[in-house]
N, C-alpha and C positions, 0 to 999 in steps of 0.2 A: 504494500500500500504506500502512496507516494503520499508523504506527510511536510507541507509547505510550513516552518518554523517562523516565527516572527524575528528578525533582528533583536530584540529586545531578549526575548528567549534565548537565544544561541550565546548571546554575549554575556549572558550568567556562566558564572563558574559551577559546576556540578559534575559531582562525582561521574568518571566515563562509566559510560553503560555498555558491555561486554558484546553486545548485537546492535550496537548505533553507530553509525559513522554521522559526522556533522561535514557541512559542504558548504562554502560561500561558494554565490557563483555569478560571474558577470551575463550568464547567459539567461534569457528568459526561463520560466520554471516551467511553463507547457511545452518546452522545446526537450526538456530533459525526463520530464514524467514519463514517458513511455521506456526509456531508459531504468528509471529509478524502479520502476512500478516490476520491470522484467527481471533486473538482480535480484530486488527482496522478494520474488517468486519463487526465483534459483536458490537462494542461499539464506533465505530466515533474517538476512540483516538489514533493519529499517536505515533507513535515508533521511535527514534530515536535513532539509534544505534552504538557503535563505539567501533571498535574490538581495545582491548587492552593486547597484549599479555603478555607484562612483565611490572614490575612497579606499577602496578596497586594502591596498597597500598602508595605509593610514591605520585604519582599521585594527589590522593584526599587528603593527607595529604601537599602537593603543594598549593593545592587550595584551602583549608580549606573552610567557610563558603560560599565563592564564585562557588563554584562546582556549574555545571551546573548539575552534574548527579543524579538521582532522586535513581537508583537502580545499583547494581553489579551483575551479575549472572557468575558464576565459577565454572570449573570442578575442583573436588576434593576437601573433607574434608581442607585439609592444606592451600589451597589457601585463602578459608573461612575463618579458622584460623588469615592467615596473616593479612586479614579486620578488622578483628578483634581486632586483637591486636595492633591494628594503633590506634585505636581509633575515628574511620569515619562513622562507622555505626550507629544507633538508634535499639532501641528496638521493635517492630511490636506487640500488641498486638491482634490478631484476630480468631474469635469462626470458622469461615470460615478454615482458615490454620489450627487449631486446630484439627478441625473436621477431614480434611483429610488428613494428614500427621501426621502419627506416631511418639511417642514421641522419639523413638531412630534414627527417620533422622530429628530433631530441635532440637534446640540450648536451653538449660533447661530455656535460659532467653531471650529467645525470638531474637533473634541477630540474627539470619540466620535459614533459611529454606533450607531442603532439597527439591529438585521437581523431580529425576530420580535416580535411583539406577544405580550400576551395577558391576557384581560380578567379584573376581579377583579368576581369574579360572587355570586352567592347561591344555593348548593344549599337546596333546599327538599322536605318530604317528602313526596309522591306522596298519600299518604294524609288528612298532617293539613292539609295549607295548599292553601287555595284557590287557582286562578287568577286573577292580580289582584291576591291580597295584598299580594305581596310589588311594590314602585313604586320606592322610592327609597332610596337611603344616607342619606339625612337618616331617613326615617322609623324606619329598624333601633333607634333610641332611643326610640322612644316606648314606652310600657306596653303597648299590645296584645302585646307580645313576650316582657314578663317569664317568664323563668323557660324561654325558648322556644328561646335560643341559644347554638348552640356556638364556640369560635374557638380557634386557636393563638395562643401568645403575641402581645399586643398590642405588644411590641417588636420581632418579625419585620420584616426588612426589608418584606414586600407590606403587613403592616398598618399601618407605620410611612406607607409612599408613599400608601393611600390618604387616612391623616388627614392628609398632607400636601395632598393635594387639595381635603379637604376647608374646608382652611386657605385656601387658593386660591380658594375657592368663595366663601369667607363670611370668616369673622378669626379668631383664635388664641380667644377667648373664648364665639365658637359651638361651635368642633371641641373645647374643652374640656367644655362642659356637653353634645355629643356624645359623647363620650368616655366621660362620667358616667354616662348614658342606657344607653352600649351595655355597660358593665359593671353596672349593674344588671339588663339582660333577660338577661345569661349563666345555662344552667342549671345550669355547673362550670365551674370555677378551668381558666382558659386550658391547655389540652394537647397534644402531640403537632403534627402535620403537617395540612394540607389534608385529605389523605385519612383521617384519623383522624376527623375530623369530619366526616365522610360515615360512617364506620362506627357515627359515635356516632347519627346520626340514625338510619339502621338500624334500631339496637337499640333507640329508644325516648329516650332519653337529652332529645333536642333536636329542636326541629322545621324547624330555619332555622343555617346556616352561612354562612360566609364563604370564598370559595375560587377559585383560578384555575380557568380551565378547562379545561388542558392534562392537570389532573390526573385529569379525569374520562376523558378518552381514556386514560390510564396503567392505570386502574380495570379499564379495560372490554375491555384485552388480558390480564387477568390472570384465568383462570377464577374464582381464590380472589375476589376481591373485586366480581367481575360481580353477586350478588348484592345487595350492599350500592350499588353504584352503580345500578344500577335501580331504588332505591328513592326514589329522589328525581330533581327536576329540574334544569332550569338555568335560572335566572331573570336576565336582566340589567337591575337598577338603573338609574336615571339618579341624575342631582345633581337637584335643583330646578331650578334654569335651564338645563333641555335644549335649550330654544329658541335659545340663544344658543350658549355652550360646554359646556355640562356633559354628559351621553351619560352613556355605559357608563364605568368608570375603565380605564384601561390601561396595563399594563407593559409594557419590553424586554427582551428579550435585547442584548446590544452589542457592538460591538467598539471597539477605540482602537489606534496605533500606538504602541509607545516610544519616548523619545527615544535611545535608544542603538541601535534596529533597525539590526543588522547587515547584513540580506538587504531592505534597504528597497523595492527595486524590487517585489522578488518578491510581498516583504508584502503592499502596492499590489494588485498584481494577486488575491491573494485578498482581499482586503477589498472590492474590487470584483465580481468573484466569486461571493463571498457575499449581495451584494447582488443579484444575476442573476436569472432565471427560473430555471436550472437548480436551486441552490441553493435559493431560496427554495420552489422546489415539493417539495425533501427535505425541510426544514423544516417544512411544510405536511401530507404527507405521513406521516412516521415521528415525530415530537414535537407533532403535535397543536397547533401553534400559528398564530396566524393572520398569513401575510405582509405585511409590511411594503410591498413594492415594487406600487403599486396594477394589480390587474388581473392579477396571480397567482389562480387559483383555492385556497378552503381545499379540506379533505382533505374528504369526502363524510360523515364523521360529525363533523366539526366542522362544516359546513353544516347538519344534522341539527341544530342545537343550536338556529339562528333566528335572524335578523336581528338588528342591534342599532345603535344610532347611537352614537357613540363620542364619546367626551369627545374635545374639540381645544384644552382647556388643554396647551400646551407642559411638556415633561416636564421642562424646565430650569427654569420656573418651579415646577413639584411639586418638585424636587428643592433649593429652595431653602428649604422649609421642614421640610424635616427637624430640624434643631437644634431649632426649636421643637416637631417632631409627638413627637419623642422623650425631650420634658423633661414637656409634656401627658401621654404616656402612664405617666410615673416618677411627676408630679404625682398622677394619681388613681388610683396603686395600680393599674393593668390588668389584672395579672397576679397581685395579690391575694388 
């Protein structure tokens, strides 16, 4: 049974309870309940959960040894990051995690695990943009685009990760006059969500977005916006040097243990878990995203979307230029 905790709840101290594991988590709780609902099926250990949207690093760094929470789980690389460099996490040694999760979505020293990908793509409109167009993230700057695209803030954490990539790719003074490039083809000042930029193309607005693609399966359970997601495609980019590392860009979802986890064992075993077939194919299934643990099938309309070769830049080296992708983006007014 998925049992949603209050903040107020979790942040008491109380004795650990031998079948409880406690969870902060950046991620929605209907996103995870099909998850949580299937382990304490499997294994008798309740879940206790408690959405925390901001702060999080704060938070446990608050509470120090007295934390109630056993594990974090968080969308996006930087988020993970920030756990990180709090200083709240513990190290996870396991042959299990190891085994199924790729050394380029974990943490080289064991701090966080990746558990769901998912690709930061280019919607494109059905109508005005050819097949082929659309090639690479380097090219989104060139002039053929002016006046052509739309994006969410360019300080978003996904938009943050991928000029981190592209940092990675090339040097801080390419991903700047990149940078330059991709706000002058803006057709309006940075707005709203992913999805908001699929409805602006829609309506005319823009011909070309930025955007994961989990949100296009969100679109396309939602009668309201079925419209607006059929109006465009999914296009996945490479970097320039696909040959070697560069592919498609890619995010995680994550988890990490704390270092005060109470229920450490238990923890353990969902994080492992999670990492499973079982798990990985809810994930796959109900949130549209693509498994992590190789040789899990995606879900039949995330297959629908089309092969792609994926970048195998290590997401601990993207995630070390963030300080820079985020002083770049303040640098040239992005959001302007």
């Amino acid at each position: 049974m998925f049992r949603l905790s209050t903040l107020a709840l979790l942040a008491c101290s109380v004795p650990a309870l031998a079948q409880e594991i406690n969870v902060y988590s950046h991620r929605q709780p209907e996103l995870i309940q099909p998850l949580v609902d299937a382990f304490t099926a499997e294994t008798g250990i309740a879940v206790n959960v408690a959405f925390v949207d901001k702060g999080m690093a704060e938070r446990l760094v608050a509470e120090g040894n007295r934390s109630p929470a056993d594990l974090v789980l968080t969308v996006d690389i930087a988020r993970l990051m920030q756990i990180v460099e709090a200083d709240v996490v513990q190290p996870v040694q396991s042959d299990v995690l190891e085994a199924n999760i790729p050394a380029e979505f974990r943490d080289p020293t064991d701090l966080w695990f990746g558990l769901t990908a998912r690709a930061r793509i280019v919607y494109a409109s059905k109508d005005r943009v050819a097949p082929g167009e659309v090639t690479t993230y380097e090219d989104l700057a060139s002039d053929k685009w002016k006046g052509r695209i739309c994006s969410r803030s360019g300080l978003h954490d996904y938009n943050v990760a991928l000029l981190g990539a592209i940092i990675a790719h090339h040097d801080e003074a390419y991903a700047t006059t990149w940078a330059q490039g991709l706000k002058a083809n803006l057709a309006r000042k940075p707005d709203g969500g992913d999805r908001d930029q699929v409805k602006a193309i829609a309506a005319g607005e823009c011909d070309i977005a930025i955007g994961n693609t989990y949100y296009m399966g969100q679109m396309l359970a939602d009668p309201e916006q079925v419209p607006a997601a059929e109006s465009v495609t999914i296009v996945f980019p490479t970097f320039e040097d696909a040959g070697s590392a560069g592919g498609t860009h890619l995010n995680i979802s994550g988890v990490a243990m704390t270092k005060s986890a109470p229920n450490r064992d238990n923890a353990l075993k969902f994080m492992e878990w999670l990492s499973g077939d079982a798990a990985q194919k809810i994930y796959a299934e109900t949130n549209h995203e693509y498994p992590v643990k190789p040789g899990v099938e995606r879900s039949a309309l995330v297959a629908s979307w089309g092969e792609f070769t994926a970048d195998t830049t290590p997401l601990a080296d993207i995630a070390a230029q963030r300080p820079a992708a985020v002083k770049i983006m303040e640098t040239v007014d992005f959001d302007g």
